[in-house]
N, C-alpha and C positions, 0 to 999 in steps of 0.2 A: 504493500500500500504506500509507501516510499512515507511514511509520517511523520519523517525527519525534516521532508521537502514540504507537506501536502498536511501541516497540523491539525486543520481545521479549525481547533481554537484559539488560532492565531493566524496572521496570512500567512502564504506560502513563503517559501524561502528562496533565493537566489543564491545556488551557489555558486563561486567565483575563484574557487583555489587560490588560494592567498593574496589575490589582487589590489584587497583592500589592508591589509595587515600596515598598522600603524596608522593610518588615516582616522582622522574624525570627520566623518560625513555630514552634511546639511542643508536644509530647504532654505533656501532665502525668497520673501516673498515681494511682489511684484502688483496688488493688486490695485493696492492704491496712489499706485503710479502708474503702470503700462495699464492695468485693469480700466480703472475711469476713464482715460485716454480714448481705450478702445470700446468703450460703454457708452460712458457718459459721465458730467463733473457731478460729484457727491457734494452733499454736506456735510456738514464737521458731524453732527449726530450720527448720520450713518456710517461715515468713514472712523469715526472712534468707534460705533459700534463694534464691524468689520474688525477694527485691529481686537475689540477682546476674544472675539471669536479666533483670532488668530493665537494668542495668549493661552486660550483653553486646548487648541487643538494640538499646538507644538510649541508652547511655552517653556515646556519641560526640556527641552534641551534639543528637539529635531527641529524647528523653524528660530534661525540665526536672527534675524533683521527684515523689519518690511520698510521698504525706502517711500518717500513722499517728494512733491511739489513742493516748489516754496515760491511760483510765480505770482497769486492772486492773495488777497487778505484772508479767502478762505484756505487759501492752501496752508499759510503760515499760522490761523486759528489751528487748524487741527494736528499740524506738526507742533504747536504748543504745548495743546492740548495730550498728546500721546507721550512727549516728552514729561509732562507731568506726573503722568498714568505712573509710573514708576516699575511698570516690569522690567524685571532683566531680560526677556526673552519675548517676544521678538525686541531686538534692540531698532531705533529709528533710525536709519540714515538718510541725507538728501538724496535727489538727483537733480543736477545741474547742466547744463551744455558747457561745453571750452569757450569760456567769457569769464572776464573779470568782472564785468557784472555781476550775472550771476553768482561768484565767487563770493563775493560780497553781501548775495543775500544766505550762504552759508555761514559766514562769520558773524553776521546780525542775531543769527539763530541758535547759535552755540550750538552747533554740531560739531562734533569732532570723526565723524567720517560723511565721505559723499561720494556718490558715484558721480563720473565726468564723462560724456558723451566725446570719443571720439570718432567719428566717423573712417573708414579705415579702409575703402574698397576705392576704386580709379573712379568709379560708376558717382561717390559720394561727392567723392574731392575734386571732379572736375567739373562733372553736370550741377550737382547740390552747391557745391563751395564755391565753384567757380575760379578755383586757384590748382596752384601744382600739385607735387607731391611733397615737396621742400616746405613752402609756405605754412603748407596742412599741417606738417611735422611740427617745424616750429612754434606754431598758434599752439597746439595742444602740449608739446614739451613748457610753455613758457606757464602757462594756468594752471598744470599739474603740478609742475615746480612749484612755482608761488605755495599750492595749497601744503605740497610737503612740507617747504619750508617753514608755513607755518603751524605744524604736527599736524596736520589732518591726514588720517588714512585716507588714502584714495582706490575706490577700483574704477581701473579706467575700461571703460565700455567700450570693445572694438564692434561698432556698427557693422555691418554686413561683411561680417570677416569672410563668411563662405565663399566670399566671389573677391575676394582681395588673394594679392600677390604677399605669398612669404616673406622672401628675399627683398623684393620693393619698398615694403609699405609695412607690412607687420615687425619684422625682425628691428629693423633701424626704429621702429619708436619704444619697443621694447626693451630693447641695451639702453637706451635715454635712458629710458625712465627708472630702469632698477640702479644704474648707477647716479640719481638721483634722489632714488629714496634710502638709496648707501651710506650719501655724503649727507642727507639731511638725518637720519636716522628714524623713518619715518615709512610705516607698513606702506607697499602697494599689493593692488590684486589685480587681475587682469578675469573679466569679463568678457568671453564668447559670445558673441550676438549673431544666430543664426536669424538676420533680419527677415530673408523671406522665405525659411522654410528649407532652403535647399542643404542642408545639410545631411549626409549619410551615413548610416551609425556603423557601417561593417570597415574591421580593420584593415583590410588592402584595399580598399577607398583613396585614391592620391587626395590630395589638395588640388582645387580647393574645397574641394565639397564633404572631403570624409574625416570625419568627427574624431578620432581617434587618429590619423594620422597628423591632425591638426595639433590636437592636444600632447603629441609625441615629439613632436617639432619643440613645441614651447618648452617641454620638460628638458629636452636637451640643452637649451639656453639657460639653464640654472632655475628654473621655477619649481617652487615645491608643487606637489598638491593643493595643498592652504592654499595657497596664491590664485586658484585657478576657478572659475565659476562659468556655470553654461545658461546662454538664456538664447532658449527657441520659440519658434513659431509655429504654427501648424499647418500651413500651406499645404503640404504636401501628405498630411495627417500622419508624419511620422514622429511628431514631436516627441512623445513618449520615448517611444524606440533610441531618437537621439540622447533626451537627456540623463536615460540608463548608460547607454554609450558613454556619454562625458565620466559619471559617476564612477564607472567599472576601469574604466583609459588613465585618470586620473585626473579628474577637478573634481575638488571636493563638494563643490556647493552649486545648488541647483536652482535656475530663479524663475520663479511658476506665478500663478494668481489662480485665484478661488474660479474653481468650476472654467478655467483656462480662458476667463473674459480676457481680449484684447481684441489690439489690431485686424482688419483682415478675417484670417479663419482661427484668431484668439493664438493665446499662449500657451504652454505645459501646462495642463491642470495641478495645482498645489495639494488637490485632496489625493491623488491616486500616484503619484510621486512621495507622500506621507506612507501609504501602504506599501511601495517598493524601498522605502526607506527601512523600514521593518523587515522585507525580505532580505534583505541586504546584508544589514546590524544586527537584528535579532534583537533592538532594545525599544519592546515593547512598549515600555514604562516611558517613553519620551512624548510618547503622543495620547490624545485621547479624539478615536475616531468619532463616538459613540455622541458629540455635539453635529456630526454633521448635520441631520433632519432638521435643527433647529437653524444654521447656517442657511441652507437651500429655504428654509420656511420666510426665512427676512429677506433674501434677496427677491422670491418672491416677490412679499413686499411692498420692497422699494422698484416693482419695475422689471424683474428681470424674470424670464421664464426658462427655467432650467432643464433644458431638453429629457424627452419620456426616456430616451436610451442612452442618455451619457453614464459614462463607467461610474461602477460607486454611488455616486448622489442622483438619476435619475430614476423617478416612478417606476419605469419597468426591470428593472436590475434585476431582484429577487421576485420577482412574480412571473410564475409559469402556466402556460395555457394548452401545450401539447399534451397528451393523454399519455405517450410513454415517458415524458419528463416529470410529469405528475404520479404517477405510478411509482416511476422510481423513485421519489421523495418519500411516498406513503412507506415504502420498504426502508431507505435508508437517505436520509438529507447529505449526503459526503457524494452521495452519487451524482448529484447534480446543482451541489454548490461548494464553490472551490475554497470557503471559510464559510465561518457562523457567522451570518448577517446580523448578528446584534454587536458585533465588534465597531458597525459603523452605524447603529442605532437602528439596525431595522430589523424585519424580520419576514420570512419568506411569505407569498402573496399568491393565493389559487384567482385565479380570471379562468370564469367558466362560458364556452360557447360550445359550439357542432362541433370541434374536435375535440374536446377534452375527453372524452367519455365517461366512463359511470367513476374513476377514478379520479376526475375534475371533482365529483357532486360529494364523492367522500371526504375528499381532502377538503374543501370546502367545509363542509359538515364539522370535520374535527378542528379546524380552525376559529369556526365560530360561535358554532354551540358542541363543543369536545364533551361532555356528557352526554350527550345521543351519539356523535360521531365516532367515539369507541365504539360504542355496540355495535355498529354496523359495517360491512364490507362489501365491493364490489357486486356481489352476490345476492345482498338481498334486494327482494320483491319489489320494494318501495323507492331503491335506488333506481330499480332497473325502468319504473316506469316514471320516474322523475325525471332519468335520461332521457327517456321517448319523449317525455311534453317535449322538454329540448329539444330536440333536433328538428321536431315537426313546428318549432317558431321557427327555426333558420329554413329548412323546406319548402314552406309557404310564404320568406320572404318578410315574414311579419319583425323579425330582428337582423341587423349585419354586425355591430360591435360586440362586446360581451356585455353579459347579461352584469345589472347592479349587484350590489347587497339587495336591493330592497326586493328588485324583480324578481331574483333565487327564493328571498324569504316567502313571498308570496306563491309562488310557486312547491317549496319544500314544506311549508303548513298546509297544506292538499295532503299529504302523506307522512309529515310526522307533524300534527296536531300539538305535542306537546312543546316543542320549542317557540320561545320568544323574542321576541326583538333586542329584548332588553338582558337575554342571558350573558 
């Protein structure tokens, strides 16, 4: 049953033959930055809301920092405001562009880390900046600088590194910049920004596209792990896939948003990156999944509709409608769910229509009045003609979706008289 890999009560495991050995892993989050961006701007109530949900979820040691705004009056209330809050975990940091402006409204705020948007691809620095590659170098050595010098960690953001030149444009701003936070004494990190997706998680993948040749480059140049963070996109829906990649290759830190709001086709979802953080680590105790339903319930909300099939936090996840998928739960729930859905606050879901069969109507049954639904099995009498009504509403065209709570109920007091609404 491999239940070294496959616990159940717990998520599954990834293993990685020592890949990770010495590394401390972690989510850094993104939603109150890249997330509204690609949403829509919050308010301070919501986006504090947001960050304590982020507190409950991986306070404990797996969610590092969730970076903020400091453009508008509201961006700088609620970067106050969080500053206040006084968690150690997630820690605030800014994000700024390569401007001394900007820089400026980092040191107004008493931050002592920010991320700095470098732009980093020909595509950025010629069409976007409208300058060279020297120019670009320059501008972003001189604001980096500055912030070291004056103790601020920096991790500098390479904008659409996937479509950038190694040798050109990555490598020369990177010897800058480490032999500048040498002479100042003052942390950098370096941020992967798969801006539109196109990154590739498999390890003979060249540059520019592949994720771990990328990340093998930079490690040669004297970068630890520590040093190294991945932030993708989902263009190409392999976001996930890549930022396991980064994780396993070596960057230790992972930078996601809640239910994967951004840009485009969104970010790394932050909740299902927490479950692979688990697989990984094996430290349980650093998260708690079991706030998600309340999470998804306020984004609600405020607005946002959280698709029926997205992994983990959508409606349909743990609800089953096929009749041998249903069956195989009544025998054993390992058969057809890869952990105990109450790990992330749920719990398995019968939807009954024309396929389920008589094994949709039991499971049902013991799900919702489980004192009759014991006593009863595929086999009896009452099932068997509770399934006919079924199928003869889909037959006749009279139903297409599945059937309610309420339609079932009304239908299953025809044959078991005894149950109530209210059991």
């Amino acid at each position: 049953m491999f239940h070294d890999v496959f616990p159940y009560s717990d998520f599954p495991r990834i293993p990685v033959d020592g890949l990770l050995a010495g590394r401390r892993l972690a989510v850094t989050d993104t939603t109150l930055r890249d997330g509204q961006q690609g949403w829509r701007p919050l308010r301070v109530e919501e986006g504090l809301r947001i960050y304590e949900f982020l507190v409950e979820l991986g306070g404990r040691g797996a969610i590092e920092s969730t970076e903020l705004f400091l453009y508008t009056s509201r961006d700088r209330e609620l970067a106050r405001r969080i500053q206040e809050y006084g968690a150690e975990r997630p820690r605030p940091v800014a994000w700024i562009r390569s401007s001394f402006n900007d820089l400026r409204l980092v040191l107004e705020a008493g931050f002592d880390e920010t991320i700095i948007l470098a732009s980093i691809s020909d595509y950025h620095i010629y069409y976007k900046l409208g300058v060279d590659r020297q120019r670009a170098l320059e501008k972003y050595v001189s604001v980096i600088g500055e912030a070291l010098r004056r103790g601020i960690t920096v991790r500098c953001a390479l904008e659409d590194v996937t479509r950038a030149s190694f040798e050109t444009n990555i490598r020369p701003l990177v010897e800058r910049l480490l032999r500048l936070s040498e002479e100042y004494g003052t942390p950098i990190r370096f941020r992967l920004s798969d801006t539109l997706g196109l990154g590739l998680p498999y390890p003979d993948v060249p540059l520019p596209r592949g994720i771990p040749a990328l990340i093998r480059r930079l490690r040669e140049l004297g970068l630890g792990s520590h040093q190294l963070e991945f932030h993708g996109h989902n263009d190409f829906g392999l976001v996930v896939a890549n930022h396991l990649a980064a994780w396993i290759y070596g960057a230790d830190y992972s930078n996601c948003t809640l239910f994967g709001i951004g840009e485009r086709a969104g970010n790394c979802p932050l909740e299902v990156m927490l479950v692979h953080y688990v697989g990984l680590t094996g430290r349980s105790g650093d998260v708690d999944l079991s706030v998600l339903p309340r999470v998804a319930r306020f984004f609600e909300e405020i607005g946002y509709r959280v698709p029926e099939f997205q992994p983990i936090v959508g409606r349909n996840v743990f609800n089953t409608k096929a009749g041998i998928h249903i069956d195989g739960l009544l025998k054993n729930p390992e058969i057809y769910l890869p952990f105990n859905p109450s790990l992330v606050g749920r719990r398995p879901g019968i939807e009954v229509n024309a396929y389920g069969g008589r094994a949709a109507i039991v499971a049902w049954l013991r799900l919702r009045f489980p004192e009759v639904g014991k006593r009863v099995d595929k086999n009896d009498p009452r099932v068997a003609a509770m399934h006919e009504e079924i199928v003869g509403l889909y037959e006749r065209g009279e139903k297409q979706g599945s059937l309610s709570d309420e339609e079932l109920y009304e239908i299953a007091t025809r044959y078991f008289p005894e149950i109530t609404m209210g059991e």
